[in-house]
C-alpha positions, 0 to 999 in steps of 0.5 A, spaced: 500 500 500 503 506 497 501 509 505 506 503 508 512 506 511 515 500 509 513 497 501 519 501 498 525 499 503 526 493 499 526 496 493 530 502 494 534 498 498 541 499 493 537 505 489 543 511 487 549 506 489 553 505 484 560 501 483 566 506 482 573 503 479 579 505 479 582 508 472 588 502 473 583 496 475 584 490 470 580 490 465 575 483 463 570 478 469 566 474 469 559 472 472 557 465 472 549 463 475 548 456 475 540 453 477 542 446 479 536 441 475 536 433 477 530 429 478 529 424 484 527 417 482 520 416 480 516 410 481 513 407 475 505 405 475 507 398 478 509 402 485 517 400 482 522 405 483 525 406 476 533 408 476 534 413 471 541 413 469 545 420 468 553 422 468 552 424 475 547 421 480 547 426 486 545 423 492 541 430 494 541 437 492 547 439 495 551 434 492 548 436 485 551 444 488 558 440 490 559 436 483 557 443 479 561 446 483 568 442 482 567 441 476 568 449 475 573 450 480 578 445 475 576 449 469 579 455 472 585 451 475 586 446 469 585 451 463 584 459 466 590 460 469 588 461 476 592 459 483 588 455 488 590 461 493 586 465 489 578 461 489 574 463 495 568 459 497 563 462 501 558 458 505 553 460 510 554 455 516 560 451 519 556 445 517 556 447 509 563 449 510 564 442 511 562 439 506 565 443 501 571 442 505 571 434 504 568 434 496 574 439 496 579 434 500 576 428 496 578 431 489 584 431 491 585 439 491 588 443 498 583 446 502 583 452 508 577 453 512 576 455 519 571 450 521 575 444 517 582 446 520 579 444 527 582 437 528 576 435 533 572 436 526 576 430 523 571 423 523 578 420 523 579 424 530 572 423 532 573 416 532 580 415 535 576 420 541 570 415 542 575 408 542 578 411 548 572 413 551 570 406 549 577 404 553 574 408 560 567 408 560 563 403 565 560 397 561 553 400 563 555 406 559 559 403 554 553 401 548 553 410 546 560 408 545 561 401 541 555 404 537 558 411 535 564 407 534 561 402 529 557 408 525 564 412 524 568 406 522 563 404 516 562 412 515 570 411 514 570 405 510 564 405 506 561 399 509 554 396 510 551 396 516 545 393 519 541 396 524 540 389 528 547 391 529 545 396 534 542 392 539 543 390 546 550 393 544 551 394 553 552 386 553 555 385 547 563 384 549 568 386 544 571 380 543 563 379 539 564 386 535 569 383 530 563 384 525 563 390 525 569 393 528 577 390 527 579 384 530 586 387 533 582 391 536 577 387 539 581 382 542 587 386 544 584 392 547 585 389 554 593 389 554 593 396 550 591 400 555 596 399 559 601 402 553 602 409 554 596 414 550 601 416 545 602 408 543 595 406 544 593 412 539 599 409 534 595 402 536 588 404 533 591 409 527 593 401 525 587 397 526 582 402 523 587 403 518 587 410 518 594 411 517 593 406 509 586 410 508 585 412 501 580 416 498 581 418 490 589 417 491 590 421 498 588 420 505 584 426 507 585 425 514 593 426 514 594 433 517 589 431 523 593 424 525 599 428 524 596 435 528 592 429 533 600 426 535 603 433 536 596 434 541 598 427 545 605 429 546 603 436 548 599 433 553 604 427 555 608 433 556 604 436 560 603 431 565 597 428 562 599 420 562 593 416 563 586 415 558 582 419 562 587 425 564 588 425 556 581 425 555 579 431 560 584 435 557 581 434 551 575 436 553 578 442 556 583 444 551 585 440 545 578 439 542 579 447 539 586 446 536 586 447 529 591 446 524 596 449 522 596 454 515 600 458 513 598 464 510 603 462 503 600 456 502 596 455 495 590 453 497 582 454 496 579 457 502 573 455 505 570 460 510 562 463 512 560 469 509 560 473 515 568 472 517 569 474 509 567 480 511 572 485 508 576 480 504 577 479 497 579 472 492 579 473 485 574 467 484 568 467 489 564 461 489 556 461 492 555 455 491 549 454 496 545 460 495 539 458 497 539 460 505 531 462 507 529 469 505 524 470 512 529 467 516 529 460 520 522 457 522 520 458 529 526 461 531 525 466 538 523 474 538 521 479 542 515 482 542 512 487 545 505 487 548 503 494 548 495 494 545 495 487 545 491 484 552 498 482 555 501 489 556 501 488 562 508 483 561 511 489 556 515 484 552 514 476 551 518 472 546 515 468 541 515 463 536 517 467 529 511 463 524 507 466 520 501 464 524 503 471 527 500 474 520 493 474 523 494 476 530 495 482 535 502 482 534 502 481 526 505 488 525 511 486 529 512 480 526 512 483 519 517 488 521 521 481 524 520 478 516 522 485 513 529 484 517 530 478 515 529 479 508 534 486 509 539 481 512 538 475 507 540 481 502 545 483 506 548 476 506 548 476 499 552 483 498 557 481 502 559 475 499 558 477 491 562 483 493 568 479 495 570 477 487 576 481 484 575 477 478 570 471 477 564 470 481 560 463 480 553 463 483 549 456 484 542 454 487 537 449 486 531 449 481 524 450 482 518 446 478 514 451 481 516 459 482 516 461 488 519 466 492 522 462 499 530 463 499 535 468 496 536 463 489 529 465 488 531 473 488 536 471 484 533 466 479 527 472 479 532 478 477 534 473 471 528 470 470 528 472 462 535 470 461 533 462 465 528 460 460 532 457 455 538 454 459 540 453 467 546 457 466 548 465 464 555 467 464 556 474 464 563 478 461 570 475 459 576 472 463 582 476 466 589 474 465 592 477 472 593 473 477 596 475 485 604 474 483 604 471 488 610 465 490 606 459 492 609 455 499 613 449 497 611 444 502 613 437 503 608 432 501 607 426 505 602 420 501 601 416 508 601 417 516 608 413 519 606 408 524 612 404 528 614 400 533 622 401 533 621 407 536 618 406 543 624 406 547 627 412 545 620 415 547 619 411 553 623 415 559 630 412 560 633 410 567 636 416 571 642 411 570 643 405 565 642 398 569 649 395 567 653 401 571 647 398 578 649 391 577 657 393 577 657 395 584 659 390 585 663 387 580 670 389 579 668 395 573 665 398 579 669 404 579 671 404 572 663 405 571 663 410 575 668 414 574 665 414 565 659 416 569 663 423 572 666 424 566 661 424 562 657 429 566 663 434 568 666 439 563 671 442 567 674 440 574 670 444 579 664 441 577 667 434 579 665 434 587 658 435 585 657 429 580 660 426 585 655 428 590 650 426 586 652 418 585 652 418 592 646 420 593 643 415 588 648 409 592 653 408 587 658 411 590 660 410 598 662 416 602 668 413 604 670 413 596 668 420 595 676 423 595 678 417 591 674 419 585 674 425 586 682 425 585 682 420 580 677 424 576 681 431 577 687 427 574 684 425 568 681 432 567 689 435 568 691 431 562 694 436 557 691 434 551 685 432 553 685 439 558 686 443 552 681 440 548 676 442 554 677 448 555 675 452 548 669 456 548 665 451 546 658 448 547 658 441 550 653 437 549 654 431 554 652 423 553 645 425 549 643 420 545 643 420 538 637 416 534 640 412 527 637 412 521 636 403 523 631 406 529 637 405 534 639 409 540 647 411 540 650 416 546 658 418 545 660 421 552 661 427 550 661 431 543 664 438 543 661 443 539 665 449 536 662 452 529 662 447 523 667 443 529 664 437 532 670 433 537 668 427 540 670 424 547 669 417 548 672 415 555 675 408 556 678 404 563 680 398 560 687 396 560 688 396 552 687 399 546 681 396 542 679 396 535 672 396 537 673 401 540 675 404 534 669 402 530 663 404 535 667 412 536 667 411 528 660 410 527 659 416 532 662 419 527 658 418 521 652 420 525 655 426 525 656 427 518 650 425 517 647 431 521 650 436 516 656 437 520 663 436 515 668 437 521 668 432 526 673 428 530 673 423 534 678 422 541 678 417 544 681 418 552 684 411 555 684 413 562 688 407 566 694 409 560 693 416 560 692 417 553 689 422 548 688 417 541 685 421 535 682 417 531 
């Protein structure tokens, strides 16, 4: 009605708005509108649900939208010249990001996302946390999980599943699961509990085969298992050792870590509407343009009651529905709905005026018109354009990318799981068990007087060493002089002295991990620059040709770390000899 304060606020919204460009923008463009076709199957006269075969069978509308999409998005890859840096897709909600995030990852393209950076969103990662909390819970309370845990395992891996599976989960024992869950996990849970959480993780990541996991030549949950690795050893770092310390900790903190991604990487970023703001990517794709125009059904709003027969409560949240079209209250309703519409256009200014150079807009078709979602508005402003096709393009491609220099990263094609490194993860005696069972051997002092000099890197640092070993009772007080003489004797060689006091850094019995997986620990390395000198102290009464060979290998250890300069020593104490080898 022309009196209503409101008829032309929708049409007058952009009225005298116009977009200026600077004399030095590139010249070229593109808009793209896609209206998403598909038929569902029908059934046939005799009730039979005919298949109707087509290139692509989508199993919904936004499927349909996704594969649509994809295909685009190769074509400005593979033929137009464009970066993956340079593609934004912008989506409403968090849930819709995921999606596109895994159609993404699933055709073997790089993705950022906000939401899909988050490692607790991984299904990898979902099932990881409901096995361990498989591992803990009271078998009272076990069924929620054994069921979470067979639904995402056959989520994973694409496997069939009956719902008579569910049933009477509470008293069905693992061991009985082996049908819908791996038999090594089955019938070896019990024993893995009591490996450290790190360990039992690697344990699950083999028998779910998530570390194998391959979907079109990739395993899209590489990057979470690898993140999801790092979390537990932070958490074992700080002092979280056991199942259920690991778990709380995850709830409080590590179920909000994300990935790491680096602002260089050449990759597509997937994000909402409403965190695009003030961003800008060359190609921009909508491809779920279709959020509702009157906003969600019966979401809460507050109305005030003045003139109605409950003004004495001033204002009353009700439900917004379009029952309200009929009430006291419909003025205040149609003000709601004229929000919601101002916000469902406003959306959609923000996410069209995101593109530099192409935009590429898709929602679904209707069999009859109707004006419900933002694609409708869309469809209605092209109406004329639609009647002959389900696609209009607007303008021509522009050649000028960012220049910018893409991330050269490091591709890894499988998640490396391993046994050979337990026990450099496991925490190591304070001191090696051969030197406790020499106490009372006739090596007894010569191990002890290893173990000093190995620590010590000048002589006033001797009597606290030896102060320390007899703390730990593998020296006698009555013995302390002795080593102490014994020990400052050998530090007062000339040569060895020399070889100690340069201004270097002194790295003293750390252990070395070999490409064989094997722990290797000289006593004591000397680093001065590009100069490594090795020090291998020795009480034996003769010189060795395994000595040679073992303070050798040390040696090409070292080399290996990229360090061209080494030299290894070996100290005979009983012959008070400084050997270089």
């Amino acid at each position: 009605h022309p009196s209503n304060q409101y008829n032309q606020i929708i049409t007058n919204i952009y009225k005298g708005v116009e977009q200026n460009t600077h004399p030095k923008t590139t010249k070229g463009g593109v808009i793209k509108i896609k209206k998403i076709e598909f038929d569902k199957p029908k059934a046939n006269p005799d009730g039979i649900v005919e298949t109707i075969v087509t290139d692509v069978e989508p199993e919904n509308k936004k499927q349909a939208s996704l594969t649509e999409m994809l295909n685009e998005v190769k074509v400005l890859l593979n033929e137009k010249g464009y970066q993956q840096r340079e593609i934004g897709i912008l989506v409403r909600s968090n849930a819709e990001a995921t999606e596109v995030v895994n159609a993404l990852m699933e055709a073997g393209l790089d993705v950022i996302s906000g939401e899909a950076l988050k490692i607790a969103n991984s299904t990898a990662i979902k099932l990881i946390i409901n096995l361990l909390k498989l591992l803990v819970v009271s078998p009272a309370n076990s069924a929620l999980y054994k069921a979470n845990c067979i639904a995402l395992y056959a989520q994973l891996h694409e496997k069939p599943i009956n719902g008579d599976h569910y049933f009477g989960l509470k008293d069905t024992s693992m061991e009985n699961l082996q049908h819908v869950l791996p038999a090594d996990f089955c019938l070896n849970y019990k024993s893995w509990m009591a490996l450290p959480v790190s360990e039992l993780i690697e344990k699950i990541i083999g028998a779910f085969q998530l570390d194998t996991y391959q979907k079109n030549g990739i395993n899209p949950f590489l990057p979470y298992l690898l993140a999801f690795r790092d979390l537990t050893n932070k958490a074992s770092r700080q002092g979280e050792k056991g199942i259920s310390s690991f778990l709380d900790w995850w709830e409080e903190e590590g179920h909000n870590k994300n990935l790491p991604s680096p602002e260089t990487a050449n990759a597509i970023q997937v994000m909402t509407i409403h965190k695009s703001k003030g961003l800008a990517f060359r190609a921009v794709f909508i491809p779920f343009c279709e959020w509702p125009l009157g906003g969600k059904a019966n979401n809460a709003f507050w109305v005030p009651m003045e003139g109605t027969p409950y003004a004495d409560l001033q204002s009353v949240p009700l439900q917004f529905t379009s029952s309200l079209k009929g009430s006291s209250v419909a003025k205040y309703y149609l003000e709601e709905l004229l929000m919601n519409y101002m916000d469902a256009l406003n959306s959609l200014y923000v996410a069209t005026t995101r593109a530099k150079d192409y935009l590429y807009i898709s929602f679904s078709g209707k069999k009859k018109p109707s004006l419900s979602h933002i694609g409708d508005a869309v469809f209605s402003a092209y109406e004329e354009d639609f009647e002959h096709t389900d696609e209009i393009a607007i303008g021509s491609f522009s050649t000028k990318g960012d220049g910018m220099e893409s991330l050269r990263a490091l591709t890894l094609t499988a998640y490396p799981t391993t046994d050979r490194l337990e026990d450099v993860y496991e925490e190591s005696e304070s001191r090696p068990q051969q030197y406790i069972d020499n106490i009372t051997k006739s090596g007894k002092k010569g191990s002890n007087l290893h173990l000093i000099l190995a620590e010590v890197n000048k002589a006033d640092e001797i009597v606290d060493v030896v102060e320390k070993l007899i703390l730990e009772g593998l020296i006698l007080e009555e013995e302390k002089d002795d080593y102490i003489n014994q020990a400052s004797s050998v530090l007062a060689h000339p040569e060895l002295s020399a070889l100690l006091s340069q201004n270097a850094n002194q790295i003293n019995e750390k252990s070395i991990i070999g490409i064989d997986g094997k722990t290797y620990r000289p006593d004591k390395l000397v680093l001065n620059g590009e100069k490594v000198s090795i020090i291998d102290y020795k009480f034996t009464a003769e010189e060795s040709q395994s000595h040679i060979a073992q303070i050798t290998n040390y040696k090409n250890l070292i080399e290996a770390m990229g360090y061209q300069d080494v030299k290894p020593y070996l100290f005979y104490a009983t012959l008070g000899k400084l050997k270089a080898v």
